[in-house]
N, C-alpha and C positions, 0 to 999 in steps of 0.2 A: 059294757065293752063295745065299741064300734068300729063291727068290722066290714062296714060300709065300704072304705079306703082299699081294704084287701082285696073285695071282689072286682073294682073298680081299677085297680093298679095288673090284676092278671088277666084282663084281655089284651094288656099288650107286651104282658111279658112271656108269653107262651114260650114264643121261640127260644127262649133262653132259659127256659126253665127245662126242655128236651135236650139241650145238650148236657146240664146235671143229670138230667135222669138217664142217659145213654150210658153215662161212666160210672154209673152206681150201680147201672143190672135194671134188667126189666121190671119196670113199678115198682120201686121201695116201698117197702108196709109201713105206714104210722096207725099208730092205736090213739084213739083219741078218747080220754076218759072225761066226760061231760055229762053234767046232771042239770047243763042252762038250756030250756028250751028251744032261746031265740039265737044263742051265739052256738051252742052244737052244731045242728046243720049248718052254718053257716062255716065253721071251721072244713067241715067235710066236705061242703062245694070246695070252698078254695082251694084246699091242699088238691080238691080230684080235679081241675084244674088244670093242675100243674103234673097233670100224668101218675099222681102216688097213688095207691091202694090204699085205702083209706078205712079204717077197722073202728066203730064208734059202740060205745057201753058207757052207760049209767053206773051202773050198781057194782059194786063193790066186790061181790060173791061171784057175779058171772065175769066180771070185768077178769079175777085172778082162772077164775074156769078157762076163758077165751085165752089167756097168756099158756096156759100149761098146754095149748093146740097150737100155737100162732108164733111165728118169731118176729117181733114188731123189729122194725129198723130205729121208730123213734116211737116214746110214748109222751104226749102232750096232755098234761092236766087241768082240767077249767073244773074245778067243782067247787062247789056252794056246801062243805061241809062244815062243822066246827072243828077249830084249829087239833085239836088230839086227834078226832077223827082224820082227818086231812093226813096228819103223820104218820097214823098207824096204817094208812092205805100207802101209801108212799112203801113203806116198808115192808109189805107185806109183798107187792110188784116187784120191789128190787131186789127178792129173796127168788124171784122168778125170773126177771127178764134182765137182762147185760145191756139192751140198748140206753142212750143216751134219757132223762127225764128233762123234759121243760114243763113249768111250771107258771101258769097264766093264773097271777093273784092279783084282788085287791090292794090296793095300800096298806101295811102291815106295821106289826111292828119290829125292830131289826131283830129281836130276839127269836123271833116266829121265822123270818127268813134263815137266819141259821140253821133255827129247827129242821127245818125243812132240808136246808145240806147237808146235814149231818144224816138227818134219813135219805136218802139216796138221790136228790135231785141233781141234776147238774146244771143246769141254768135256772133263774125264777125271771120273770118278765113281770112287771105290775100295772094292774089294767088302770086307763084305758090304756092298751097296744098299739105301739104305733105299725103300722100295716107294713111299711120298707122295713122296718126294722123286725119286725115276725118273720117277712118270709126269708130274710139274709140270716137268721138264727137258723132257718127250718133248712136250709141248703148248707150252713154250715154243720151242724149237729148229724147231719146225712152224712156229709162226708167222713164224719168221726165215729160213727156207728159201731162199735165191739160188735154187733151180734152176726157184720157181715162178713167176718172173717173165718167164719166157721165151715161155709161155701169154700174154702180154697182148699180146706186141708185136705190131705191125700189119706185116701183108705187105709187100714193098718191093719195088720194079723198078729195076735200074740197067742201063742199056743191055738186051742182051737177057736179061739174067738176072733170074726171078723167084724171092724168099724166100717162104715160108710155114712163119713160126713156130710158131703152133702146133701145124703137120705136120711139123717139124722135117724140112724139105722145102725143096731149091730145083730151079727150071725151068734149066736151061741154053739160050742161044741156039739148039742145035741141037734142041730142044723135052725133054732127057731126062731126065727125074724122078731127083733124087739124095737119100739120106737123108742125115742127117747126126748127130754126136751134139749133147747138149747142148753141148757148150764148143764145137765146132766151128761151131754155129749162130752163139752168142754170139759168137765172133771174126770172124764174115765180117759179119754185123748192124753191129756195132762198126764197121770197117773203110767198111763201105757208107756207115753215117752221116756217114763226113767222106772221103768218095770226092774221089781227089787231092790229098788232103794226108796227110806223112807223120806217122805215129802214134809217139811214142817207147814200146821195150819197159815203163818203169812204166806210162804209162797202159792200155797194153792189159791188164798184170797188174791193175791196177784196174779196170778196168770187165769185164771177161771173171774175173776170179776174184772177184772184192771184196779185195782185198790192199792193206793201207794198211802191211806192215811189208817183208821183205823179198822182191827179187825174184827166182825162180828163173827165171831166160832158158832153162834146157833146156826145161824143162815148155812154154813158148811156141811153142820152136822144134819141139818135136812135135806140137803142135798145128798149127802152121802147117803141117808136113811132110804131114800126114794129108790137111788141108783141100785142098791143093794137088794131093793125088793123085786128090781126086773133082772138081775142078773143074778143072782145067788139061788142055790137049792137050798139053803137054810139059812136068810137072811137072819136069823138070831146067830150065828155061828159064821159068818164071813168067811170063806177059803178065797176070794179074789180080791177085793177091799179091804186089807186088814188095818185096823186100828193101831198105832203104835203109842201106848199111853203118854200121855204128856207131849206129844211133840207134833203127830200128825198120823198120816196114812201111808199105805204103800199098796201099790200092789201087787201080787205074788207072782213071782218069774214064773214061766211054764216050764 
């Protein structure tokens, strides 16, 4: 990949790169997952560049570690895996993170680009990159970001439980500060909002992922599993989160 072009086309677009970053909020986070020596850092000057916080991992294990602390804005893919590997990382992130996937591949074949939509990417670019066309994906996918709208939402009390979204924080009745992640925020927010009525698993894959194609119920029900271990006194036995067989969750009025 050569992204000679990149480094070379942002010293004279700074200025205009400051006025996206001003309407997005102070430094957008990109996580950039990279196992190429030579183009890794090189992704990570450019984007830092352009004013983003720039979050870089290898490996696989710390790569999903860093996501369950981190709320990227965008996650950008360069790695050198074998195509199932490659997939099952993909999939593994998008069980974790709501922001936007681009995806920096080799020449493939169309079957293997699917693959790859179908696990959670939303753009694929195929190397080599052309450098204007990288960084107008990178300003466009910013501005479409799910994971930055979780920042607006207003605080909320349901019985003795307090939310604070963009502490990505709630109070529990017994007064104890719990963090939470991004999706895990988003599905209890969700849930609060229609507090006592049961919620079917599409709509929660809609409104907690943005998903208007197909549903994957595992990914849900890990997220649920998580939420219920920081909020429940007997996450075997849910009294907040309750299961409603077949159809979905709710959670229980106060």
């Amino acid at each position: 990949m050569n992204m000679g072009g990149i480094l070379e086309g942002e010293e004279t677009g700074n200025e205009k790169e400051q006025g996206m970053t001003e309407k997005l909020g102070l430094e957008p986070k990109v996580l950039i997952v990279s196992n190429q020596q030579t183009t890794g850092p090189l992704l990570v000057f450019s984007l830092q560049q352009q004013k983003l916080n720039v979050l870089l991992e290898a490996d696989p294990t710390r790569t999903l570690q860093r996501c369950e602390m981190e709320t990227p804005d965008l996650v950008i893919l360069d790695i050198n895996f074998p195509e199932a590997q490659t997939l099952e990382l993909i999939k593994s992130l998008r069980a974790e993170v709501l922001a936007p996937f681009l995806l920096l591949s080799p020449a493939r074949s169309e079957e293997y680009v699917i693959e790859a939509y179908k696990a959670g990417v939303d753009d694929c670019m195929l190397k080599p990159v052309s450098p204007s066309l990288f960084q107008a994906k990178i300003k466009v996918w910013l501005r479409r970001s799910w994971s930055a709208s979780t920042g607006t939402l207003e605080p909320m009390k349901i019985g003795g439980m307090h939310v604070f979204p963009a502490e990505k924080m709630i109070i529990l009745d017994n007064g104890q500060p719990v963090k939470l992640t991004n999706l895990e925020l988003r599905l209890l927010y969700y849930l609060m909002n229609r507090a006592g009525r049961t919620v079917t698993v599409e709509e929660l894959n809609r409104g907690v992922w943005g998903y208007t194609g197909e549903v994957d119920n595992t990914m849900l029900k890990n997220v649920v599993y998580r939420l219920r271990r920081k909020i429940e006194s007997d996450p075997a036995n849910p009294l907040i989160v309750q299961t409603v067989a077949g159809v979905g969750y709710k959670l229980a009025a106060p």
